[in-house]
N, C-alpha and C positions, 0 to 999 in steps of 0.2 A: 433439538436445539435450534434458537432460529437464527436465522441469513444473519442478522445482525450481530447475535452471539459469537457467532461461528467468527466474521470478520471479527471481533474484539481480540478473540482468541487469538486471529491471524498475527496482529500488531501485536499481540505482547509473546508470541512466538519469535516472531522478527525483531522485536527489543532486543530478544534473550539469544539474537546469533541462530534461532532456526530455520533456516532461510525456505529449504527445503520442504517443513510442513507449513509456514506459513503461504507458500506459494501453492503448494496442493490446495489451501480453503481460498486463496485468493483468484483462483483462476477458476473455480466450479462454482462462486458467489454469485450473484443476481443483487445484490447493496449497492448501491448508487456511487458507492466510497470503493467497491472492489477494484476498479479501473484505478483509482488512486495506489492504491496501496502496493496492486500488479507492477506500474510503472516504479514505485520506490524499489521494489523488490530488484528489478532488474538494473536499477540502478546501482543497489547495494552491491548484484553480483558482475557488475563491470561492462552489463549491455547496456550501452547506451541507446545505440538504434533500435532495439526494442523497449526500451526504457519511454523513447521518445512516442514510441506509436502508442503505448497504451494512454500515456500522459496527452494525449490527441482524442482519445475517448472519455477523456476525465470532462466535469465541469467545469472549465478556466483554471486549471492547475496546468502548474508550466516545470518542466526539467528545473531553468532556472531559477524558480522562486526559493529555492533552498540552497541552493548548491550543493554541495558534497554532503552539508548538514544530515546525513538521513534521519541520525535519531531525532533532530529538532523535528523532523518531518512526521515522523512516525508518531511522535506524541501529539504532533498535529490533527496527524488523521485519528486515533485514539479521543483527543479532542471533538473532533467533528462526531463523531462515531455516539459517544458519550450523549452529546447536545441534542441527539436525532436527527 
């Protein structure tokens, strides 16, 4: 399966409440989007100061551009994912 699949997989694991295996593919990824989804992830599970640091390795994504929103965020990055 590839890097790309695999992150796909990650966000519609994390849609579905898995927080757990979506973060096992999100943190071993090499995707340009994994740093994304890493920081949602941890924002989902209530860290924000790691939340922050990954969202610091992302390209120009910010904590606040969603706020609490995860799922608007998760379909974002699904979004992004989709588009290449």
């Amino acid at each position: 399966m590839s890097d790309l699949s695999l992150l796909q997989q990650a966000v519609a694991l994390a849609q579905a409440g898995d927080w757990h295996d979506a973060h096992a593919i999100a943190q071993d990824s090499t995707h340009p989007n994994a740093h994304w989804l890493h920081a949602v992830l941890h924002k989902i599970e209530g860290d924000a100061w790691n939340s922050r640091y990954w969202y610091a390795k992302t390209q120009g994504q910010q904590y606040e551009h969603f706020g609490d929103n995860t799922q608007a965020e998760l379909a974002a990055i699904a979004a992004a994912l989709a588009a290449g």
